[in-house]
C-alpha positions as CSV (number, residue, x, y, z in Angstrom):
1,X,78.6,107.5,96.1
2,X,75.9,109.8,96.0
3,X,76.4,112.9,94.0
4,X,75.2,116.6,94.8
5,X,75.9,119.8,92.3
6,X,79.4,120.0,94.3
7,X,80.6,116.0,93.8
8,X,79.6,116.6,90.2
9,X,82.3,118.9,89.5
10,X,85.4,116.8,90.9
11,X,87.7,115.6,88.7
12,X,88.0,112.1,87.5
13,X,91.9,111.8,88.8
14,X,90.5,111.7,92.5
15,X,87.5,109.5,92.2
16,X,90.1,106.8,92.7
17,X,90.6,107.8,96.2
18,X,86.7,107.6,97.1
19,X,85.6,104.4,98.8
20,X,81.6,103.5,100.1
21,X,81.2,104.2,103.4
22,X,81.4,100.6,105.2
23,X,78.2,101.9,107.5
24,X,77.0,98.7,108.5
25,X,80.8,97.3,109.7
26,X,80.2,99.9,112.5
27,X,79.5,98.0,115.6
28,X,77.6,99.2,118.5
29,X,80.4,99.9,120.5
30,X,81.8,102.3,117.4
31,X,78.2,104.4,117.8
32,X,78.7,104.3,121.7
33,X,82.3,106.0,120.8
34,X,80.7,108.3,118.8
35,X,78.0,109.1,121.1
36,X,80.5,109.8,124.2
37,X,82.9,112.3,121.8
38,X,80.0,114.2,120.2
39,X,78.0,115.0,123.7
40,X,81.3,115.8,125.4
41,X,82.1,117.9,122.5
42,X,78.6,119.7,123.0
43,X,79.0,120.0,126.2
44,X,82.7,121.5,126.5
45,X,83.1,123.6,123.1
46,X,79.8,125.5,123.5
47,X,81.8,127.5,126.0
48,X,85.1,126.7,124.4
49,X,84.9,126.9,120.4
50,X,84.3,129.5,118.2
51,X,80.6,130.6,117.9
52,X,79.8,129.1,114.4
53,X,80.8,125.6,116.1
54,X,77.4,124.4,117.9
55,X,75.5,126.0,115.1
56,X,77.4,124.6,112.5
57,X,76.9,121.1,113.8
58,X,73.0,121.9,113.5
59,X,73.8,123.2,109.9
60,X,75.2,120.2,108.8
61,X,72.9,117.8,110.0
62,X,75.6,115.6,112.0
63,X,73.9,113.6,114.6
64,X,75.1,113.6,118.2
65,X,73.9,110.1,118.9
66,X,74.9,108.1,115.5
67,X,77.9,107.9,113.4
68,X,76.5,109.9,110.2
69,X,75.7,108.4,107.0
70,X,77.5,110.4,104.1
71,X,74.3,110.4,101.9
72,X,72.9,111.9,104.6
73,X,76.1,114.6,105.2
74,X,75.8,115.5,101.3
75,X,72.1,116.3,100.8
76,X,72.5,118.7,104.1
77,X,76.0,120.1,102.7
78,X,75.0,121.0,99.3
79,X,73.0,124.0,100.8
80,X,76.3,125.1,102.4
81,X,77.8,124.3,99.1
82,X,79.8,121.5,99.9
83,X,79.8,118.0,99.9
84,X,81.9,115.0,101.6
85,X,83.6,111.8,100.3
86,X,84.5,109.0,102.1
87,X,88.4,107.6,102.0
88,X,90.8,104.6,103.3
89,X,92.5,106.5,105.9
90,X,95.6,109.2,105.4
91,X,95.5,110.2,101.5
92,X,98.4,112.0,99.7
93,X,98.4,115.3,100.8
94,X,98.3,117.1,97.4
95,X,94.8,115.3,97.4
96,X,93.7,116.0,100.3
97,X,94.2,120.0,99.5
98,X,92.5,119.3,95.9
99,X,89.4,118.2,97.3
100,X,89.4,121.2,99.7
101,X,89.9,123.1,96.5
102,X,86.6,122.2,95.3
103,X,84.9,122.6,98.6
104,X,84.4,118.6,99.3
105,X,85.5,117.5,102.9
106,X,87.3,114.1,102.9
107,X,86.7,111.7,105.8
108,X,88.0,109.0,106.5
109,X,85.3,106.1,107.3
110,X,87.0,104.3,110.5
111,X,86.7,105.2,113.9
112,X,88.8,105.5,116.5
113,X,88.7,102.4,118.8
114,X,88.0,102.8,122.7
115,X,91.1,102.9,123.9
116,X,91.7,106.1,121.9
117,X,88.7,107.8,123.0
118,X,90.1,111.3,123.7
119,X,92.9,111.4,120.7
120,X,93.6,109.4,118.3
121,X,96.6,109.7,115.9
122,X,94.9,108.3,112.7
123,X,92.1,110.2,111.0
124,X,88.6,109.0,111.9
125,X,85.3,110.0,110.9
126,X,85.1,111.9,114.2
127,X,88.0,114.0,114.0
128,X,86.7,114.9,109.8
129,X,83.2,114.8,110.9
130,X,83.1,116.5,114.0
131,X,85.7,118.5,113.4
132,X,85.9,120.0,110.3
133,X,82.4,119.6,109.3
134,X,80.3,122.0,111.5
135,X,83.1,124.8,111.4
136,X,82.8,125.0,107.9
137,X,79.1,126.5,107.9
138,X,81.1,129.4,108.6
139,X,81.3,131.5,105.4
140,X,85.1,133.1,105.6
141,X,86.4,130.0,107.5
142,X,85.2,128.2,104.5
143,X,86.3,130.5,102.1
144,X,89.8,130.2,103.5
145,X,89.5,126.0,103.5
146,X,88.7,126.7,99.4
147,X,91.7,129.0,99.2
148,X,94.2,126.9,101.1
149,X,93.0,124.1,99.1
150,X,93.7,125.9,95.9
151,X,97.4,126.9,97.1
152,X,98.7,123.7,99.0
153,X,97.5,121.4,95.9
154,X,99.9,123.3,94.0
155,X,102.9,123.0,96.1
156,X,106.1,121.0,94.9
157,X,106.9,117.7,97.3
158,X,109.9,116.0,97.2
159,X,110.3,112.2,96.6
160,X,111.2,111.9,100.8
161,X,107.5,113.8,101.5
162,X,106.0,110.8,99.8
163,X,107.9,108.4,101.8
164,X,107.1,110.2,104.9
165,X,103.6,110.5,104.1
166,X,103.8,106.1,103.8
167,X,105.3,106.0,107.2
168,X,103.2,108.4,108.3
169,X,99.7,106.3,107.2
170,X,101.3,102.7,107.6
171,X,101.5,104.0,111.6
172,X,98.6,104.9,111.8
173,X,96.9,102.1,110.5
174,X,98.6,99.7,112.9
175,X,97.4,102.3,115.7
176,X,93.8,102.4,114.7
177,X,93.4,98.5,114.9
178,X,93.5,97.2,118.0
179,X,94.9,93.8,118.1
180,X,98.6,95.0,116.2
181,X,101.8,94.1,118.2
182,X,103.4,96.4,120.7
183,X,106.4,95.6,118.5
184,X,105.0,96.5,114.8
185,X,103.9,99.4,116.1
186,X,107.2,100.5,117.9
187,X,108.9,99.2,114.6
188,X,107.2,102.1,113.1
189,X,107.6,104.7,115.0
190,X,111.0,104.5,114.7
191,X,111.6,104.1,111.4
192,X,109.2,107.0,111.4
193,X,111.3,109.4,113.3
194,X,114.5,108.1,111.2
195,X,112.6,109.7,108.2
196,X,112.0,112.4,110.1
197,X,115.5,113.4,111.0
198,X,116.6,112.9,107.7
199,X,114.6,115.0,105.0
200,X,116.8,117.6,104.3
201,X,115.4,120.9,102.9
202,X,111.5,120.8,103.3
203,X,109.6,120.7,100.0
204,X,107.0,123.4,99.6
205,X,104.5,120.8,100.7
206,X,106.2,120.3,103.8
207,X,106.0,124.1,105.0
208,X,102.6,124.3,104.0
209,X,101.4,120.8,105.8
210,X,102.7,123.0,108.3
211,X,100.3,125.6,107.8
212,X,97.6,123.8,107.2
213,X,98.4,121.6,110.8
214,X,98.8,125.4,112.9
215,X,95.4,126.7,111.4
216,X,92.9,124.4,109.8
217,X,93.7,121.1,112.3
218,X,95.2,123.1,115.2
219,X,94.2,126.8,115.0
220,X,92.8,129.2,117.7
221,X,91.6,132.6,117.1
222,X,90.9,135.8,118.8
223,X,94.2,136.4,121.2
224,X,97.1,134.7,123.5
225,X,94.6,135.7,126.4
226,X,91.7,135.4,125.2
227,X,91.0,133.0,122.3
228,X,88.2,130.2,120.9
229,X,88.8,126.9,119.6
230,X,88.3,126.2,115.8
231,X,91.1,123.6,114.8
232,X,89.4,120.1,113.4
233,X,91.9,118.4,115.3
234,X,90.8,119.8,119.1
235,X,87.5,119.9,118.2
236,X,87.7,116.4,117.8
237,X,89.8,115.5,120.8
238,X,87.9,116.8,124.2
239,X,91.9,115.6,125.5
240,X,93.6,117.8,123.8
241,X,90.9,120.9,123.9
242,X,91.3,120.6,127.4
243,X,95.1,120.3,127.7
244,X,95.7,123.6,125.1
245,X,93.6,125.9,127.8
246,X,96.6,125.0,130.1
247,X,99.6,127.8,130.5
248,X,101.8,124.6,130.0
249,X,100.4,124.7,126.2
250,X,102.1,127.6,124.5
251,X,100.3,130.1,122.5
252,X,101.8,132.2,119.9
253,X,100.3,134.3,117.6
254,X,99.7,133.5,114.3
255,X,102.4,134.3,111.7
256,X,104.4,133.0,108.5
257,X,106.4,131.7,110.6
258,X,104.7,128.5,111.7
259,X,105.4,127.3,108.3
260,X,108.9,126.2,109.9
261,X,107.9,124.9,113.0
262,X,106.6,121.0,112.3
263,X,104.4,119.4,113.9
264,X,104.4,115.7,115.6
265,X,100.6,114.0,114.8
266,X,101.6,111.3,117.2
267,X,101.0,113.4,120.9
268,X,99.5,116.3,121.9
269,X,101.0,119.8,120.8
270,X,103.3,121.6,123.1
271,X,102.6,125.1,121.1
272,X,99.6,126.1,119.5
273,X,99.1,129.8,117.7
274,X,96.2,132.4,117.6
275,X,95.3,134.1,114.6
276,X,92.8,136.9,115.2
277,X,90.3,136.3,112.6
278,X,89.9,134.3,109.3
279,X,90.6,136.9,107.6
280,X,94.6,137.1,108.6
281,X,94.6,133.7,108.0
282,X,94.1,134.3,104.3
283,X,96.7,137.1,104.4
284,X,98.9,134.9,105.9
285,X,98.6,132.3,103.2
286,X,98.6,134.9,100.6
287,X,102.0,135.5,102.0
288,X,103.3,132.3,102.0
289,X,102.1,131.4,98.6
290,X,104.3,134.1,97.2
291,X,107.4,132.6,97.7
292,X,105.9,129.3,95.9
293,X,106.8,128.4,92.2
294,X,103.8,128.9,91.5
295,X,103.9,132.4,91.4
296,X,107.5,133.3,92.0
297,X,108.4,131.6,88.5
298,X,111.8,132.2,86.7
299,X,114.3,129.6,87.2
300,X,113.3,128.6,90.6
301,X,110.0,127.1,89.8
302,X,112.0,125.3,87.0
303,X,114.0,124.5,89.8
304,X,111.5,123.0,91.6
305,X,109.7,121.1,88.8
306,X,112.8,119.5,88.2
307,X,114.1,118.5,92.0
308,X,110.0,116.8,92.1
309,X,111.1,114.1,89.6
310,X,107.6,113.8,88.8
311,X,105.4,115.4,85.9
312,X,105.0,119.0,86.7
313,X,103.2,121.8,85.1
314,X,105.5,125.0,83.7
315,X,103.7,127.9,82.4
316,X,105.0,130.9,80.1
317,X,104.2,134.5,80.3
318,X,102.3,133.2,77.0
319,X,100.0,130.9,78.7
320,X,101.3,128.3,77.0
321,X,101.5,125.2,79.5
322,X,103.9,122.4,79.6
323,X,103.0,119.6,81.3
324,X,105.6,116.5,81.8
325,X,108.6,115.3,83.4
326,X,111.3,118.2,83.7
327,X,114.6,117.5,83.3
328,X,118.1,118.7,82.0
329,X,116.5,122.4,81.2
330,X,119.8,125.1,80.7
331,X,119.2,127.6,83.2
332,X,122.1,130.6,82.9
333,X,122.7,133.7,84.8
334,X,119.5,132.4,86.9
335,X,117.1,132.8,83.9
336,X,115.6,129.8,82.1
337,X,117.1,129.3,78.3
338,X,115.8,126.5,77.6
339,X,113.2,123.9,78.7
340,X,113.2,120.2,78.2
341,X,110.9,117.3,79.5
342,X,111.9,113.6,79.3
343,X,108.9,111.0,78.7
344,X,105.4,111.9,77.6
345,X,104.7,115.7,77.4
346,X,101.1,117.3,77.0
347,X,100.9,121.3,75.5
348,X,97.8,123.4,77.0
349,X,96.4,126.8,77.5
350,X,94.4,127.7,80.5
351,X,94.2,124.1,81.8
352,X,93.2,122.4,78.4
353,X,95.0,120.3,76.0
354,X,95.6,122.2,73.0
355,X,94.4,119.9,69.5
356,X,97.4,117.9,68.4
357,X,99.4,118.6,71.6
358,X,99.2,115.8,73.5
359,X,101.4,112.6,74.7
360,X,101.0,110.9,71.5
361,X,102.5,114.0,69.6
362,X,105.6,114.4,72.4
363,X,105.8,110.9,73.6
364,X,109.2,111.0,74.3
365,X,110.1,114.2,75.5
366,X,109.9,118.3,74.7
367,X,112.5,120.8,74.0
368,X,112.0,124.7,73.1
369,X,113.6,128.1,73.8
370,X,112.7,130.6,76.3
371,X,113.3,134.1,76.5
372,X,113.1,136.9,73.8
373,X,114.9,137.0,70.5
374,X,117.5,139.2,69.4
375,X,117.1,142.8,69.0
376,X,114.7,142.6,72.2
377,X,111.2,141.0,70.3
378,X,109.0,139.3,72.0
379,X,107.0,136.7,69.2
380,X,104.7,135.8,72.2
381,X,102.8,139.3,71.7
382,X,103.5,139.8,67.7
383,X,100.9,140.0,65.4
384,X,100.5,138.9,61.8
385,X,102.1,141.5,60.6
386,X,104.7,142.4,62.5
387,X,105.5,138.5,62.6
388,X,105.7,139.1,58.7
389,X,108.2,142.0,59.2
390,X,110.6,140.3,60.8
391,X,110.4,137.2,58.5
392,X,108.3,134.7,60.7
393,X,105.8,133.8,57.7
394,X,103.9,130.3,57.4
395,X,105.6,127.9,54.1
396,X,109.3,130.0,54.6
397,X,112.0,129.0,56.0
398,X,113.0,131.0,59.1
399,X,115.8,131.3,61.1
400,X,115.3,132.7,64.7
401,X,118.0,133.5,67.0
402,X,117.3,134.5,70.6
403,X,119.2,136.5,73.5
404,X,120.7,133.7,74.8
405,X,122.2,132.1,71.8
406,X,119.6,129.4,71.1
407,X,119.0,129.3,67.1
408,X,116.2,127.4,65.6
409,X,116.6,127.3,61.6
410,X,113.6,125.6,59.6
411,X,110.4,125.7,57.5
412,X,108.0,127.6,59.7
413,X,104.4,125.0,58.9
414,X,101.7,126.6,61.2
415,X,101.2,128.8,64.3
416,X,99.2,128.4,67.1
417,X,97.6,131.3,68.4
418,X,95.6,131.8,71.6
419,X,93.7,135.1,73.1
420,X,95.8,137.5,70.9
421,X,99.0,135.1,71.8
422,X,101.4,133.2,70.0
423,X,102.1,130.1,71.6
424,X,103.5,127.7,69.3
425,X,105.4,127.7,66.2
426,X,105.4,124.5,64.2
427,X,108.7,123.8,61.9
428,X,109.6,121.1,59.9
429,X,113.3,120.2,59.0
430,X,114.7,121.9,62.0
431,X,117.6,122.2,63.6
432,X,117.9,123.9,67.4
433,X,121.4,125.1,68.3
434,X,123.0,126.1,71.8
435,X,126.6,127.2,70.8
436,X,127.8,123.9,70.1
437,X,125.4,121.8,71.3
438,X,122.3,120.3,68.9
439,X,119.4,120.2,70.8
440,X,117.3,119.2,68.0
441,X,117.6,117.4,64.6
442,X,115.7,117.7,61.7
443,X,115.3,113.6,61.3
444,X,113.6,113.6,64.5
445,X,110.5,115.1,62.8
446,X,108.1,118.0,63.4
447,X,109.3,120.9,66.1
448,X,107.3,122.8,68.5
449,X,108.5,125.6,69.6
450,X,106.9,127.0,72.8
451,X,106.4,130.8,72.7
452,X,107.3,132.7,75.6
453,X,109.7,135.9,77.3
454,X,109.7,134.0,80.5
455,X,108.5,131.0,83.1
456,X,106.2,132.7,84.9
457,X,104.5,129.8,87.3
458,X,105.0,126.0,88.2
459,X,103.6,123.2,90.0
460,X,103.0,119.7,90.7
461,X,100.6,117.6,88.1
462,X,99.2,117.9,85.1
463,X,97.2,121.1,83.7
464,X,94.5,119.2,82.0
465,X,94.8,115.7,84.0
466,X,91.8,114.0,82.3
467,X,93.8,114.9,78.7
468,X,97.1,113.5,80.2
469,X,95.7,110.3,81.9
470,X,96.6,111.3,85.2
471,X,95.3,109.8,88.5
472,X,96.1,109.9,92.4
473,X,95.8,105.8,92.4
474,X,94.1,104.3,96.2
475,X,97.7,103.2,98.5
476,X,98.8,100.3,98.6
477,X,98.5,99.7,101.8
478,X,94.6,99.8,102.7
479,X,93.8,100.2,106.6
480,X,92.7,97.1,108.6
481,X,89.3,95.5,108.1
482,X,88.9,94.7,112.2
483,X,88.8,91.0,112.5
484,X,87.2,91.0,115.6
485,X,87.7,87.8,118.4
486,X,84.8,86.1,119.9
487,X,84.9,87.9,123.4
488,X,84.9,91.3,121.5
489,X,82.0,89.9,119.3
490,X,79.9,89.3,122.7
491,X,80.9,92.7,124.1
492,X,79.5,94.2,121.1
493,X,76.1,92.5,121.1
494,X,76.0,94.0,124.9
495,X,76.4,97.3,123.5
496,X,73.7,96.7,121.0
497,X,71.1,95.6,124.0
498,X,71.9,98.8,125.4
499,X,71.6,101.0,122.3
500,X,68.5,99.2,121.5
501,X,66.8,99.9,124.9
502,X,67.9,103.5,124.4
503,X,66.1,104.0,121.4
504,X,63.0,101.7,122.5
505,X,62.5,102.1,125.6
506,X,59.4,99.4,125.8
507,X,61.9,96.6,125.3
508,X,62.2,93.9,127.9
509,X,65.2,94.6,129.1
510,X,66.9,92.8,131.4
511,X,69.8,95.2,133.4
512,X,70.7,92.7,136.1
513,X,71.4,90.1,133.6
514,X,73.2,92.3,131.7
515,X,75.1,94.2,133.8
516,X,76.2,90.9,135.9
517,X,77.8,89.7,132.5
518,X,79.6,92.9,132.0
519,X,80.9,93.2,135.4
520,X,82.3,89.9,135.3
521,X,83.3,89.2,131.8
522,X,84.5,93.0,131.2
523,X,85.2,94.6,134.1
524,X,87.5,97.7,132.3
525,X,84.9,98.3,130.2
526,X,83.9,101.9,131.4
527,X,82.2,102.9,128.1
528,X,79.7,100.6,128.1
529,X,79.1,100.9,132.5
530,X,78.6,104.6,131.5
531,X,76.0,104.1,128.9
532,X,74.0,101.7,131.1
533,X,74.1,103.5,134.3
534,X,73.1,106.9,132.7
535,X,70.2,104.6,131.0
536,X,69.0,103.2,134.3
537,X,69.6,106.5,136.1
538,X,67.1,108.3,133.2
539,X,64.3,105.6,134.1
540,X,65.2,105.5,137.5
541,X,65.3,101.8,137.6
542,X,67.6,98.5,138.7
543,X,69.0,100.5,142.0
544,X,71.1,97.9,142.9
545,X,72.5,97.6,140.0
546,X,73.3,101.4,139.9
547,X,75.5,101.3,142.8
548,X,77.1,97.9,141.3
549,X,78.1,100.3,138.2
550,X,78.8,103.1,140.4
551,X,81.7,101.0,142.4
552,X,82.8,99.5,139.8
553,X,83.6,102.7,137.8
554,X,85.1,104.2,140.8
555,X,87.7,101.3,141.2
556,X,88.9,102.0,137.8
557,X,89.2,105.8,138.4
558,X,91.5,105.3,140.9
559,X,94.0,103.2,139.1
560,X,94.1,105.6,136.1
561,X,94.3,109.5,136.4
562,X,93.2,110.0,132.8
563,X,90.5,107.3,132.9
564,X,89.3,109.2,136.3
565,X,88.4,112.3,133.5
566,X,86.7,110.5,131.1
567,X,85.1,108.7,133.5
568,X,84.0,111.9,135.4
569,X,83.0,113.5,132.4
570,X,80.5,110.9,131.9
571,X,79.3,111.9,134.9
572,X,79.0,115.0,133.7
573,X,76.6,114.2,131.4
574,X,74.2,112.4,133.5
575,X,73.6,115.6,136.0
């Protein structure tokens, strides 16, 4: 991977999701794919996508004729200040928003096949190239794709979300390669849409997929009557940016409440909504992330750092961070008493590992108090003195009780103080009470008490994930390397005489002899009649062989109404 001042700042825990760009496994036929989407695209969303489309595409250096080169994509990027990784296919979707966070695009390095020309249900350099690329040379759209990626990386999922998100990639990886079964594939879609009907309450990730589908894969802007393409997702599909100017093809404006309407990624949309400028869809957002745990706190983002079963991030009105594995925290009279973590548990303040505080201090587990102590203080904001007054000294034993009946008796050793905070009060031979309950023994060594009045945020992960060891591992299940037969092996090397001769035109070239073969060897293989009759129609050569073509591409139009478009469009392109 080549690095720019943008790659340079990502975080180790996603480097494991990067893979090299397999360039030289595209065939001729992939380019010829590409080639066909990007001039249709040209073509059709100058009039159709927002303005900062077409010029975005010349911002960003993406080529019309040839699948881009990532090393390529970064050194142009950079002066937009981004940059763009290549990935295996669908990636978790907290990682997907992370790298949005810190303005890196992630695109996947297949490409759709030919069969899926005008959608395709997997991601595909196309739909992250073409698509979200070039709209992203737009300063406030790209300040929103920062923001959202800021927000949706810190948004609980449940354990079903993850096994959606398998079904979800495993489909379209047997959709993307060509030779799967009918029956693996309908094998799963339906265990697919069991999932589906059966995920109970959506996670905070799932409303804000939701989002993130209406707007950054799916948006429109301006109004229900009058509006402009901008979504990666129909900017990438000339199919589907065609069928949402239809009145069939609802449009709604935009609202908070598309984060409860889902979305199907296997068809076309049947809604799609309008937001009137970039700047609502921040608004919007700012909305939505107000109801999150990450800044509603109390004990609902316990709550939900609890129901994720996974390590989770709570933070105190301190700044003291705990990072680990919630799990049988006392929550009374909807305020968090007391916290507890099972497993390895890593202190911080503002996203760094405090000295001392990490996994192999709290391997097994955390435990402190919440809240304020009796009589109404609040140690978090005490100074040295007043800590003295009310008996909190270094080397004495101290007994404090708090509000809600938690009492921690032992021999304060040390404080930890941060920006004019307490955040951590160090006993030895202590014993932590809850009425009858012993929360903690004095045989089980030194006690850390977290400081704080309150849980004030939560989310998914790790605050300091280098310090904790934490990493978003590559699936399992890697998408197809295309084993292709011979006969597709021959198509391709057609392709390539034809690419060749496009690019040098003072090659012998022999069309009859070509085209002869791919009448009779591949005679539904419109792509390829298109790219050789617009190249003999540009040199005005091989007539007969024209009106071979010609016929040949009309017979298939009239078998298949949505062949009949693409093939017209290719027409299109040679007026």
């Amino acid at each position: 991977m080549e690095l720019n001042e943008v790659l340079e700042k990502l975080p180790r825990h996603l480097l494991g999701l990067v893979i090299d760009q397999p360039y030289h496994s595209y065939t001729a036929q992939d380019h010829a794919v590409w080639r066909y989407v990007m001039r249709q695209n040209v073509r059709f969303l100058s009039r159709h996508a927002h303005g900062s489309y077409t010029e975005g595409l010349r911002k960003t250096g993406i080529s019309i004729d040839t699948i881009p080169h990532m090393y390529g994509m970064n050194r142009i990027l950079k002066e937009i200040g981004w940059a763009a990784v290549a990935v295996d296919g669908f990636i978790p979707p907290a990682a997907f928003m992370e790298f949005q966070a810190y303005n890196v695009l992630v695109i996947a390095a297949d490409i759709r096949p030919s069969d899926q020309i005008a959608y395709t249900p997997a991601p595909d350099i196309i739909h992250e190239a073409a698509g979200h690329a070039p709209i992203i040379a737009d300063p406030e759209y790209a300040a929103y794709l920062r923001f959202f990626g800021e927000i949706g990386s810190k948004a609980f999922s449940s354990a079903r979300d993850y096994e959606l998100y398998e079904a979800i990639r495993h489909l379209s990886i047997l959709k993307a390669d060509p030779y799967t079964p009918k029956q693996k594939i309908e094998a799963a879609e339906a265990r697919l849409a069991l999932l589906e009907q059966n995920m109970g309450e959506p996670s905070e990730m799932a409303l804000i997929r939701n989002l993130h589908w209406w707007t950054v894969e799916y948006g429109l802007i301006g109004d229900t009557d009058n509006f402009k393409i901008y979504g990666a997702g129909l900017l990438s599909s000339i199919g589907e940016s065609i069928n949402c100017l239809k009145p069939r093809v609802k449009k709604l404006p935009y609202s908070i409440d598309a984060a409860g309407i889902s979305f199907d990624i296997t068809t076309q949309q049947p809604q799609l909504f309008v937001t009137p400028d970039f700047n609502y869809l921040n608004t919007v957002l700012n909305q939505f992330a107000d109801g999150m745990a990450l800044r509603r706190g109390g004990a609902y983002a316990l709550t939900k750092a609890e129901a994720s079963g996974n390590t989770a991030t709570v933070e105190l009105s301190s700044g003291l961070q705990i990072s680990g594995t919630f799990s049988g925290s006392v929550v009374r009279d909807n305020e968090a008493v007391y916290l507890r973590t099972t497993g390895p548990t890593s202190l911080c303040h503002q996203n760094k590992e405090l000295e001392g505080q990490g996994k192999a201090t709290h391997p097994h587990g955390f435990g402190s108090p919440v809240g304020r102590l009796a009589g109404g203080l609040k140690p978090e904001t005490m100074d040295e003195g007043s800590l003295a007054g009310a008996g909190i000294i270094p080397g004495k034993r101290v007994t404090l009780t708090f509000e809600s009946g938690v009492k921690v008796e032992g021999l304060l050793e040390y404080i930890i103080r941060r920006n004019g905070r307490n955040l951590i009060l160090g006993f030895s031979g202590c014993t932590v009470t809850l009425g009858q309950e012993t929360l903690f023994r004095p045989e089980w060594g030194m006690y850390d008490m977290a400081v704080g009045e309150s849980v004030t945020a939560a989310w998914p992960g790790p605050a300091d994930p280098e310090a904790f060891g934490y990493l978003f591992e590559a699936p399992a299940e890697r998408t197809h390397k295309i084993e292709h037969t011979p006969e597709a092996l021959a198509l391709h090397r057609l392709y390539q005489q034809v690419r060749e001769q496009r690019e040098n035109k003072a090659l012998t070239f022999d069309a009859a002899s070509l085209a002869g073969e791919l009448l009779s060897r591949y005679p539904a293989e419109w792509l390829l009649m298109t790219e050789l009759l617009e190249l003999l129609n540009e040199t005005a050569s091989a007539p007969e062989v024209q009106q071979q073509l010609s016929h040949r591409l009309r017979i298939l139009a009239d078998k298949d109404e949505e062949l009949a478009r693409l093939i017209g469009d290719a027409a299109l392109l040679m007026q």
